[in-house]
Residue, then its C-alpha position, 0 to 999 in steps of 0.5 A: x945236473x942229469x940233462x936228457x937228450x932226445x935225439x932227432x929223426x935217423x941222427x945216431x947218437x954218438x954223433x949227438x953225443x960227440x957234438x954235445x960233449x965238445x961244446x959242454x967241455x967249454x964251461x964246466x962240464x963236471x958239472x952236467x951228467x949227459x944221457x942220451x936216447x934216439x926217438x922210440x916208442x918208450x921215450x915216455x919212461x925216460x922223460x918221466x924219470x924223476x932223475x933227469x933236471x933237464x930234458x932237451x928235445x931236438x928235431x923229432x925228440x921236441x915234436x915227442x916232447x911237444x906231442x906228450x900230453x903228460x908233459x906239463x906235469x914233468x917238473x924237469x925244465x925241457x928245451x925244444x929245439x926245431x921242433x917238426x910239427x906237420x902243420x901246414x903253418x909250422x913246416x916247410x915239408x908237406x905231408x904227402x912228402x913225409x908218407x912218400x919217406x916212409x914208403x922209401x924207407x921200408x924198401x931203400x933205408x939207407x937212400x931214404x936217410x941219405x936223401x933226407x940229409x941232404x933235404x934238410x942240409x945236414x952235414x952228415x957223412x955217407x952211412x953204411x949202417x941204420x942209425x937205429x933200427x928200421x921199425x924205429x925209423x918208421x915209427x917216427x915218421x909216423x909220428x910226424x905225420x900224426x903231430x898234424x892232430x897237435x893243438x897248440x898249447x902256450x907253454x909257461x918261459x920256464x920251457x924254452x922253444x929254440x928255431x934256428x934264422x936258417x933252419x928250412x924245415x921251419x916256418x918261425x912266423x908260425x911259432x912266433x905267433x903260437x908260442x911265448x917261449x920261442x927264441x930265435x938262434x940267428x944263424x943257426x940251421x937244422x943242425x944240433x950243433x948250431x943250437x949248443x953254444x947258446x945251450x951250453x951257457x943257459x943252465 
């Protein structure tokens, strides 16, 4: 089975890639051929690779995969974990917070990523190098800001949306209320790790 993951905003992949290969080496992991890509501009030919079983997004990669409007036609089953999307309902972050980021970022990046670790309680180490390049980075903030123009669309149970009871940057009554796919990890934070044990034993 060939999962794609598409990595959240200024997580390096290897970091994503560790998390998700220890809590897969707990079931049968020879059973799932894993690849990995950070949010950037051509994210659309990977999740239209016809290869790919599964596509997960988490953070920024559910808000791509939220956002693409060619994404019902993906025959691959996708999962959506704590999708951002900059809807006064949906978030806890206001946009004029997302625009002040992206000018921090163009002139301090790696403060701006540090500071955002610790807004979304992150568990991350200091960094001494961007995750991604900059131009990435800038991009997916502009993304964010631009899902506020997302119409809510039911998505069918054969996708699934994960929030996690503890996540800060969500707001579940909003989702609770626009999508039937929707379950909620009790105890889970913003953290991708707290999402893998249900992950890793629903395929």
């Amino acid at each position: 089975m060939n999962i794609l993951w598409i990595g959240g905003w200024a997580i390096p992949i290897e970091y994503i890639k560790n998390q998700v290969e220890t809590a897969f080496s707990k079931v049968n992991s020879h059973k799932y051929n894993h690849s990995f890509i950070y949010p950037n501009k051509n994210y659309i030919k990977f999740i239209k690779n016809p290869n790919f079983d599964i596509i997960i997004g988490y953070s920024l990669g559910a808000t791509l995969l939220l956002f693409e409007k060619e994404i019902i036609s993906i025959r691959a089953k996708k999962y959506y974990i704590a999708p951002f999307l900059n809807i006064e309902e949906a978030t806890t972050v206001k946009e004029t917070q997302l625009k002040f980021l992206l000018r921090k970022l163009k002139l301090d990046p790696i403060h701006s990523i540090e500071d955002f670790y610790m807004r979304a309680y992150l568990a991350m180490e200091d960094i001494k190098e961007l995750p991604y390049p900059l131009r990435e980075l800038c991009w997916g903030i502009e993304m964010l800001i631009q899902s506020k123009e997302f119409v809510v669309k039911i998505y069918d149970d054969s996708n699934r949306i994960l929030l996690g009871s503890e996540d800060p940057l969500v707001n579940q009554k909003f989702f609770e209320r626009n999508f039937n796919s929707l379950k909620i990890i009790k105890g889970a934070n913003h953290e991708l790790k707290s999402f893998l044990p249900e992950l890793s034993n629903s395929f």
